[in-house]
C-alpha positions in Angstrom: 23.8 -42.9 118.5 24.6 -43.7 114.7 26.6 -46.8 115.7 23.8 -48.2 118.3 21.0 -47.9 114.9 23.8 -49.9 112.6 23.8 -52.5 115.6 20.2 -53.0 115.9 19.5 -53.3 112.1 22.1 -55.3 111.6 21.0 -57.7 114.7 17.6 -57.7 113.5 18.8 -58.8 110.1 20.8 -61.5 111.6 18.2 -62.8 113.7 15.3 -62.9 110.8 18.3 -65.3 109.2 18.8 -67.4 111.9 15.3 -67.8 112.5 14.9 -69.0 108.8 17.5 -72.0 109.3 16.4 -73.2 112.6 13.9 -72.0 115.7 15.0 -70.6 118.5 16.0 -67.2 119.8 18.6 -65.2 122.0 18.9 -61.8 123.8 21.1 -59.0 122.2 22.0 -55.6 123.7 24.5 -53.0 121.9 25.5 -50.5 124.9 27.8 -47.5 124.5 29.5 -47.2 127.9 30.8 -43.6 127.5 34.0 -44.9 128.9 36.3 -42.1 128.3 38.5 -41.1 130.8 36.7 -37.7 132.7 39.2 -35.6 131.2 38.0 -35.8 127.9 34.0 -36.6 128.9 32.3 -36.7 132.3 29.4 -37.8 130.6 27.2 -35.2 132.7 26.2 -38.4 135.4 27.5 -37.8 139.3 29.5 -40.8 140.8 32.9 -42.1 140.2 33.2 -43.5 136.4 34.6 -47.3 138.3 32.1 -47.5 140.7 29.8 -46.5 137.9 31.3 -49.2 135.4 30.7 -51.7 138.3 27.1 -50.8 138.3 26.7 -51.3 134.2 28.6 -55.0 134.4 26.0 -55.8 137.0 23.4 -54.7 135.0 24.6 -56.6 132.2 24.9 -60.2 134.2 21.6 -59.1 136.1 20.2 -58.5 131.8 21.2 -62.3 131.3 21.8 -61.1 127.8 23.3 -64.0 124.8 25.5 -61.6 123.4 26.1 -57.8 124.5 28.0 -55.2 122.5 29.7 -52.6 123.9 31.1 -49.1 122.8 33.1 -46.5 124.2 34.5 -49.4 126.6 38.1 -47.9 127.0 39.8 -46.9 130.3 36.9 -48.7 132.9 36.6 -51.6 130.7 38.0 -53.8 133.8 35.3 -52.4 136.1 32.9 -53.4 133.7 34.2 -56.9 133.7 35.0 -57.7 137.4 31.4 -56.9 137.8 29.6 -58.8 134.5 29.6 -63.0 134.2 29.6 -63.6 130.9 31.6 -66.4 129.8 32.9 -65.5 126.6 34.5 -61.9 126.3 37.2 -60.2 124.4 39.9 -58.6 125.7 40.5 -54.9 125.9 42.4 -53.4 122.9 43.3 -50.4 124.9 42.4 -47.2 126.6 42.4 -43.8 125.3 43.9 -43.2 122.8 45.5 -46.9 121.5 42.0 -49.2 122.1 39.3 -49.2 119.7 36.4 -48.9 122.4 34.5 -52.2 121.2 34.1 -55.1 123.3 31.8 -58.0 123.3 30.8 -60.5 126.3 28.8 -63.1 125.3 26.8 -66.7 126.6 28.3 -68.2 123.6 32.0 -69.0 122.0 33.1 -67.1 118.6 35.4 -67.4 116.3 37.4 -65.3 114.1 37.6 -61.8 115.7 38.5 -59.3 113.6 39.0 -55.2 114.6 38.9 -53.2 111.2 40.0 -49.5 111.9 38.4 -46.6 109.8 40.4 -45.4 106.8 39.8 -41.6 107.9 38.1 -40.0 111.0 36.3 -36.0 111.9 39.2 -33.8 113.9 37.2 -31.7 114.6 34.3 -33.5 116.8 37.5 -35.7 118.4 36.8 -38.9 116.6 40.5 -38.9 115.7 41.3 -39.4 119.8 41.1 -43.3 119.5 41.0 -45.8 116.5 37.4 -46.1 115.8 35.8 -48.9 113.5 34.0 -52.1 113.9 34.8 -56.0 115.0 33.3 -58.7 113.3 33.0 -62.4 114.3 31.3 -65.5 114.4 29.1 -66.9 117.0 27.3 -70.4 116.9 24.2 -70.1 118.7 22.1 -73.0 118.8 23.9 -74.9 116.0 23.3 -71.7 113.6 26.9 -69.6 112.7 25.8 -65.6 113.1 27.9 -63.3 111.8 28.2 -60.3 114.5 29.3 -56.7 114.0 30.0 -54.4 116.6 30.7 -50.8 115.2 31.3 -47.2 116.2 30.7 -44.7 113.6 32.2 -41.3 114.0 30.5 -38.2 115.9 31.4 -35.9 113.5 30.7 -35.6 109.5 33.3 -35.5 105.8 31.4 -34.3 102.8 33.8 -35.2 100.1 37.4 -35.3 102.3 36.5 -31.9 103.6 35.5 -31.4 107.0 
C-alpha cells in the first residue's frame, strides 16, 4: 500500500530525529484495517468483519506498540477498540462515506490533531467513496515532541486533472 510506504519513511525519519536529541526508542506500526463495510469490500478473508476487528485490537494490545496507525478504520472501528488497550486514541470521524478511515491509539498523549482532506480524489478506483487524506499531530515521547502523520493516499491515479 502507497500510504503504509509514506508511513514507514516518514517514521523512520522521525525516529533518526528523535534519536539525535535524546536516546531512547519506541514501537511504531501503520496498519490498514480494510474496514469497509462488506458491501463495498469483503476483503477476500472468511469470518465476520467484528469478530474479525476484535481479533486485530487484540493483536494490537497483545503488539504492545508506542504508537499504532491505522487506515481503512471506518465502520468496525469500535470492534477494534473494545478489543485494543491503548490509552490514548482518537475518536472515529465516521463510517463510510463521512469518516476519513485514520485513527491512531497510542502509549503516549498528543496534541494538536489535525485531519487534512485531499483537494481531489480517482472516481474511478472508488477513492471518492470517503474523504481520504492524512492527520497530523504531536506526540512527546520521552521528553522529545514527534511530529506524526498518518495518511491514505488514493488507490487510483490523475495524470494532469484527467483520469
Amino acid at each position: 500500500m502507497p500510504g503504509s510506504i509514506l508511513n514507514s519513511a516518514l517514521c523512520a525519519s522521525l525516529m533518526a530525529t528523535a534519536a539525535a536529541a535524546q536516546s531512547g526508542s519506541f514501537t511504531f506500526l501503520t496498519y490498514n484495517v480494510a474496514g469497509l463495510p462488506p458491501i463495498f469490500n469483503d476483503n477476500g478473508v472468511p469470518g465476520d468483519k467484528g469478530v474479525n476487528s476484535n481479533l486485530i485490537g487484540e493483536q494490537l494490545a497483545r503488539g504492545a506498540y508506542d504508537v499504532v496507525h491505522l487506515q481503512e478504520d471506518f465502520n468496525y472501528h469500535a470492534y477494534i477498540y473494545e478489543t485494543d488497550d491503548h490509552p490514548y486514541r482518537t475518536a472515529t470521524s465516521g463510517g463510510v462515506p463521512f469518516g476519513s478511515g485514520l485513527n491512531t491509539v497510542a502509549n503516549y498523549e498528543w496534541t494538536g490533531l489535525q485531519r487534512v482532506k485531499w483537494n481531489e480524489c480517482n472516481l474511478n478506483s472508488g477513492d471518492c467513496l470517503t474523504p481520504k487524506g492524512f492527520t497530523f499531530m504531536t506526540a512527546n515521547i520521552g521528553g522529545v515532541a514527534i511530529d506524526l502523520y498518518n495518511l491514505h493516499a488514493d488507490a487510483g491515479y490523475v495524470l494532469h486533472g484527467k483520469q
